[in-house]
Residue, then its C-alpha position, 0 to 999 in steps of 0.5 A: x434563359x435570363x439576360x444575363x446567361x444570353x448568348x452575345x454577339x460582337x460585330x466586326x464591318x459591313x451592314x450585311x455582317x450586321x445582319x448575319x450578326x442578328x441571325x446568329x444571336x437568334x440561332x444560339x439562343x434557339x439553340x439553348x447556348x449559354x454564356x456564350x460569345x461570338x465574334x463576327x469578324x471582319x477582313x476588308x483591312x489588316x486594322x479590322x482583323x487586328x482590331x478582331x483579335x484584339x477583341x478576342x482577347x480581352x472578350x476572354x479576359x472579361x469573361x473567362x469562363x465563356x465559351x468564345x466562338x469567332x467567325x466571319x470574314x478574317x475567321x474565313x480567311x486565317x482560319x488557322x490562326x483564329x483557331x491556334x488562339x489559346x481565348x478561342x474555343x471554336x471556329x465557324x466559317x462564313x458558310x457554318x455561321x447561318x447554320x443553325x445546327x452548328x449552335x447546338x451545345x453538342x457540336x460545339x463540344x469538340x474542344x478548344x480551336x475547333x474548325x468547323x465549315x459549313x456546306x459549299x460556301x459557294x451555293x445558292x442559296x447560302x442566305x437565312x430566310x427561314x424563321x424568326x431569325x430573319x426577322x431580326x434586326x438590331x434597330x428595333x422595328x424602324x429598320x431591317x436589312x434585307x440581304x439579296x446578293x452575296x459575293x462577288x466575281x469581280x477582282x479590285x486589285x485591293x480587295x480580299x473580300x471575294x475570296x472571303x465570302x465567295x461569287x455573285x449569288x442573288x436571291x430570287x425576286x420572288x423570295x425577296x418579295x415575300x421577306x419584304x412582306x414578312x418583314x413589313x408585317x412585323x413592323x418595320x417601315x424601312x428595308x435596306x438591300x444589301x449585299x456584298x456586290x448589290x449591282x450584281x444582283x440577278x446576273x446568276x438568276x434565270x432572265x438575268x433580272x437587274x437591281x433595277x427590276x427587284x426594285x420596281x417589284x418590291x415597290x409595286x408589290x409590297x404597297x405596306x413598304x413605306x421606305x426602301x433603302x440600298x446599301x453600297x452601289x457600283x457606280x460603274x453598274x448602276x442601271x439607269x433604270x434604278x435612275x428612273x425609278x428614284x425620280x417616280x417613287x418617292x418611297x425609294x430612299x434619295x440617298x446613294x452610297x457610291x463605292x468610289x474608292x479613287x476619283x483619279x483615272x490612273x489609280x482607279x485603272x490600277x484598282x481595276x475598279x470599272x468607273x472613270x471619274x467622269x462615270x460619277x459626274x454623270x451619274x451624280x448628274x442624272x440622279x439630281x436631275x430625277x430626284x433633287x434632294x438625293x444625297x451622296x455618300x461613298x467609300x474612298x480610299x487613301x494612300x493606295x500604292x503609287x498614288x501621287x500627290x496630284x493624283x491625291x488631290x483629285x480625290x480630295x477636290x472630287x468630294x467637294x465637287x460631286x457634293x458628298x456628304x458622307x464619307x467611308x475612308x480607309x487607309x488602303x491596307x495591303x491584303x495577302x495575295x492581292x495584285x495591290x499588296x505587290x505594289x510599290x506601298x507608300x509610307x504608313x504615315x503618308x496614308x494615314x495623312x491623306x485619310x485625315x484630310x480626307x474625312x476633314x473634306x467629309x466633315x466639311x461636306x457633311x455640315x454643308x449638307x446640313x445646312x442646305x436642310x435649314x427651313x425645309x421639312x421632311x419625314x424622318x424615321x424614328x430609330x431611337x428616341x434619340x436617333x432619326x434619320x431623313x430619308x436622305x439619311x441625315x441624323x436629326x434630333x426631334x425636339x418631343x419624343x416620338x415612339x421607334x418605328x414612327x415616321x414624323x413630318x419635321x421641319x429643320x430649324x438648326x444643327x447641333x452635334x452633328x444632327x438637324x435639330x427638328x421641331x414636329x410639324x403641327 
């Protein structure tokens, strides 16, 4: 199969969709396919599933004899409408995605719009571990992803993805373990957890292990690890252990992304997220205190429906307060048949303001961040060679090459394009 006839996946969301993405392009190229095209779809806004379809399209314009698969979460949820797509040749639902046996030419031959599901979506485990297609990872050998949690029994009152990717199932420590192993036995120095609801971990599990728990054991078990990562966190169900643990090895990455979402209590209620604004002071707090150099991101949303101004404000003022120094913000989209989406909506423009000024306040904390590196060393993760990355997770720009997957001990002598520019410790 030549490079040219290789099957092609595009990638809608979240690092966990990234993933799945990499398991897909391996299961259709082992399936032999062929001028084939995949879409991973994503549903968390209406924009993300606009942009999809949109994408659709002019994947079919370009490529008009392709065969054009679509899946992933708006795929889940509008099934239908994907399938009614004229550029559409197939439908595959978040359980069939990681099948393999659905990339076979021969199940894919049943005509334009098909939909095909997947075994029960809501089974454990629903999760690709066995096969090379595991060992996939779109940044080289630098960095995997390593998905131990899917779904969520919680239910924000903006959020759709539950219902998309269905209720909290984790992966058993043991099988985690020993994917970690595979993984750093295939060259990779870095393992990012993730998952949809990661704090969630093991509450299905028998013992009711915690994050915490599958994080000490990977550290303890898996000494070739050299760096550990995690993905999105509750900061309302953050165990203190996972605290403990990021002030005694310095293997676990100081750098804590928080899905926020509001710093106003009223909004955060009605969001019926399960922190205060106080529970992320205090966290914040306690991690500084174990681990100095940690650093913070968070997801936050703007122009939910009844956010006032003042209540606005909070949010905007709490970036510079608790330090955060990387930001996801997203207009609040309002998803079919979620409570939020019965509320009373404040204008498109409105939003879409607020999410400005909120990335401004990012962008602000983002190169106050950098600063505070000037003059210090650290060793940072080669990606490409263009692209490293600090174990806070700050972009840094090397000044000799180094080879993807080395980790160089580096010291921080400017900031140029968004990136600390280093100069490779003698």
């Amino acid at each position: 199969m030549s490079a040219a006839t290789e099957p092609r996946v595009v990638t809608f969301g979240c690092r966990l969709n990234a993933f799945e993405s990499e398991v897909i392009r391996v299961n259709a190229r082992t399936a032999g396919l062929e001028n084939t095209i995949v879409v991973n779809t994503c549903t968390v806004t209406a924009e993300a599933t606009r942009q999809a379809r949109q994408a659709v399209r002019r994947l079919r314009r370009e490529n008009p004899s392709a065969r054009l698969i679509v899946t992933g979460c708006a795929a889940q949820m509008e099934a239908e409408r994907f399938a009614s797509m004229t550029e559409v040749d197939h439908v595959l639902d978040n359980a069939a995605k990681l099948d393999p046996a659905r990339y076979v030419p021969e199940a894919l031959a049943r005509g334009a719009g098909t939909i095909e599901a997947g075994p029960d979506r809501d089974a454990r485990p629903s999760f690709p571990w066995s096969g090379p297609a595991a060992l996939g990872g779109p940044e080289g050998r630098a960095r995997a992803t390593l998905q131990v949690q899917q779904g969520c029994d919680h239910r924000c009152t903006f959020c759709i993805i539950p219902f998309a990717r269905g209720p909290n199932r984790s992966v058993p420590i043991s099988s985690a373990v020993r994917r970690a192993r595979e993984l750093c036995q295939a060259g990779y120095r870095e393992i990012v957890l993730s998952g949809v609801d990661l704090c969630s971990y093991g509450a299905d599990l028998a013992g009711r292990p915690t994050l915490a728990t599958l994080v000490r054991r990977l550290l303890t078990q898996v000494p070739a690890l050299a760096r550990l990562r995690l993905s999105s966190l509750d900061p309302g169900r953050v165990p203190d252990a996972l605290i403990a643990l990021l002030g005694e090895d310095v293997r676990l990455m100081p750098h804590l992304h928080l899905s926020l979402q509001s710093l106003d209590p009223l909004i955060l209620k009605r969001m019926k997220r399960r922190h205060a604004p106080d529970d992320v002071h205090a966290l914040c707090a306690r991690a500084r205190a174990v681990r100095p150099d940690v650093a913070f991101g968070a997801d936050l949303i703007a122009g939910f429906p009844t956010e006032t101004e003042t209540q606005f404000a909070r949010t905007l003022d709490g970036v510079a307060e608790l330090g955060l120094a990387y930001l996801h913000v997203f207009p609040y989209s309002p998803r079919p048949d979620t409570p939020a989406a019965r509320m009373p909506q404040l204008p498109v423009g409105v939003r879409k303001a607020r999410a400005a000024r909120l990335r401004a306040a990012g962008d602000r904390g983002f190169l106050a961040h950098l600063g505070t590196k000037l003059g210090t060393s650290a060793a940072v993760l080669v990606e490409t060679s263009e692209r490293c990355r600090c174990p806070d997770y700050a972009p840094v720009r090397l000044s000799a090459p180094a080879p993807p997957g080395a980790i160089v001990e580096s010291t921080f002598v400017g900031v140029a394009d968004g990136a600390l520019v280093a100069g490779t410790a003698a």
